[in-house]
N, C-alpha and C positions, 0 to 999 in steps of 0.2 A: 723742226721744220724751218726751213728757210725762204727767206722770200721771194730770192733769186741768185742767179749767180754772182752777181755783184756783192749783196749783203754777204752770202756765203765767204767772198773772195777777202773780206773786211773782218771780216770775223776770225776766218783763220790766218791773216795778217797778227791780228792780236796775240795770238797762241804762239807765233812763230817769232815774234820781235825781239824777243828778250834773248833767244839764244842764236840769232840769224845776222853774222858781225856784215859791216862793210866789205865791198867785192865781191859779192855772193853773185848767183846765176838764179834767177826764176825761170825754169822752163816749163811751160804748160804745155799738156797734150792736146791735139786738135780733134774735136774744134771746140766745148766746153771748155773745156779744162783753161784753155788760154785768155778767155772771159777770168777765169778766176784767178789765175795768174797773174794775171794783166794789177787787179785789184789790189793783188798779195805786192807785186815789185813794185807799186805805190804809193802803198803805206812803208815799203823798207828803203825804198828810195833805191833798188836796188834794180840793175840791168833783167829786160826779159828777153828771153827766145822760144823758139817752139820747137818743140822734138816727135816731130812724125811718127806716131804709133796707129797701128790698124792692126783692128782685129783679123783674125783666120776663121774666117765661119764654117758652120759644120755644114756641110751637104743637107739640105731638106729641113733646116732648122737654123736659117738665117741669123737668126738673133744670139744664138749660142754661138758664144767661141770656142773654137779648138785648139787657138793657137795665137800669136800676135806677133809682130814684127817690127820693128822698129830703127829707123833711120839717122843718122850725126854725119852728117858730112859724107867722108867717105866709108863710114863704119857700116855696117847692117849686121843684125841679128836678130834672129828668130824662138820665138819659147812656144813648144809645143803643152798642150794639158792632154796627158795620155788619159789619163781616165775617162777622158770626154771621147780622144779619138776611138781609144779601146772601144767604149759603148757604141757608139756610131756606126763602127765596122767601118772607118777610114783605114784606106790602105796606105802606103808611106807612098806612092806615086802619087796617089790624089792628095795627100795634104802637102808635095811640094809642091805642086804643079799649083792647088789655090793661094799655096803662101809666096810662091814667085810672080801671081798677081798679084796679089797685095803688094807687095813690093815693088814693083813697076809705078803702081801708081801713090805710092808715098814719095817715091824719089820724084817723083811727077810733080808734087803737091810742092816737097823740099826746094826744086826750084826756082820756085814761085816765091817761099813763104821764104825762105831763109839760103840764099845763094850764097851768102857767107857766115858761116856757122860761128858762134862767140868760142873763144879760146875756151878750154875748160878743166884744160892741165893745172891739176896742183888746187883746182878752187873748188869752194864748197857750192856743189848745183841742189836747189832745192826743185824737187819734180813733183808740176802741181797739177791734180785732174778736178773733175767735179765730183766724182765720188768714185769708190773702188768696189763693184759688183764681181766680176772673175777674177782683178785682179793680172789678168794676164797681159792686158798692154801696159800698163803700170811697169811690172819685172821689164817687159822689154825695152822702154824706156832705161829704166835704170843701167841695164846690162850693155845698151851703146854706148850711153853713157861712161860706166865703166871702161868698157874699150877704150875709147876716146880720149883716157886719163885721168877724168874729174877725181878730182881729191874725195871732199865729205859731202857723200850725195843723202837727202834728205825725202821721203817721201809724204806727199802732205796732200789729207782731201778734207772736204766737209763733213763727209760722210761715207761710211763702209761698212761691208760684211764682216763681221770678227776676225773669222778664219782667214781673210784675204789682206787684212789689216798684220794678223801675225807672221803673217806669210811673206812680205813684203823682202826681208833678207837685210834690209837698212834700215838706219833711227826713221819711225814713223812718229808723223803730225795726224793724229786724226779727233775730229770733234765732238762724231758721236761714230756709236757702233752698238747699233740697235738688236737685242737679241735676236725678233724674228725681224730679219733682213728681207725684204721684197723687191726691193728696186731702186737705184739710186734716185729716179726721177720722183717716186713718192713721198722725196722728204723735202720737195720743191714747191712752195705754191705757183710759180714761174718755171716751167723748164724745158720752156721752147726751144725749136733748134736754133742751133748757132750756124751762118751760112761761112764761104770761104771768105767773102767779104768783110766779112766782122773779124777774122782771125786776121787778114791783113791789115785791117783798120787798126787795131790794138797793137800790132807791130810796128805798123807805122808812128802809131802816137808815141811808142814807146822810146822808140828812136829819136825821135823830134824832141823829144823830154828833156 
């Protein structure tokens, strides 16, 4: 249990220090993750960014993702979870047509949050969330990323689902992974939301650092 995402973001700083050299990239996911991030390229002294990921929610079950999407610059790419759309009875026209909204308004957010994305060719990006439940904006993160060139990319939460933690495809950071898994927010005694405001406020600081 942690006690917020700050403590969280300090805690997995620690686990990460020893093997996370000079030049590294912290990119947090919006808008938690970058709270945690924030904490992580702190304690490593090390540059932060934000990498624009959004879930693909399933029709009639908002909260489930079907898919994620995710933003770098001029990079986009999308990871569908077929077993979720299979069940759902999503047709391939309705999951582009939600996942081409999502994506409208990441590049929306990207704008805003980050008009000039950090180089990331050849460098080790460490990609940090508050915790990994599907797991599927997580991969799409990573996978822009990729595009984009990043050398040793690192995936690093507080907390995860086992299956979503092995699932990852990269060296994974993770602190715990609790066998029966319920919810990344229950292992929060704090885990209010994070507005757009606070994700620019920690970019900003970070920059000004």
């Amino acid at each position: 249990m942690f006690a917020d995402r700050t403590a969280a973001g300090q805690a997995l700083a620690r686990a990460l220090i020893a093997s996370i050299g000079p030049g590294a990239l912290v990119a947090g996911l919006p808008r938690g993750g970058v709270v945690v991030a924030a904490r992580v390229a702190d304690v490593l002294a090390t540059d932060l960014d934000v990498v624009v990921a959004r879930k693909v929610r399933t029709p009639g079950a908002p909260e489930l993702a079907m898919g994620a999407i995710a933003v770098w610059g001029p990079h986009a790419v999308t990871v569908r979870i077929e077993h979720v759309i299979s069940r759902a009875g999503v047709r391939d026209r309705e999951f582009v047509r939600a996942a081409e909204a999502e994506l409208a308004t990441a590049r929306e957010r990207a704008s805003h949050w980050q008009p000039e994305p950090s180089v990331v060719g050849d460098r080790t990006v460490v990609v940090v969330d508050d915790g990994l439940a599907t797991g599927a904006t997580m991969r799409a993160a990573l996978a822009v990323l990729r595009a984009a060139g990043a050398g040793r990319l690192v995936a690093a939460v507080p907390v995860g689902a086992p299956p979503e933690v092995a699932a990852t495809g990269v060296e994974t950071v993770c602190l715990h992974t609790p066998e029966h898994f319920r919810s990344v927010g229950s292992h929060y005694r704090d885990f209010g939301q994070v507005d757009d405001a606070t994700v620019a406020a920690e970019l900003a600081r970070a920059r000004d650092r």
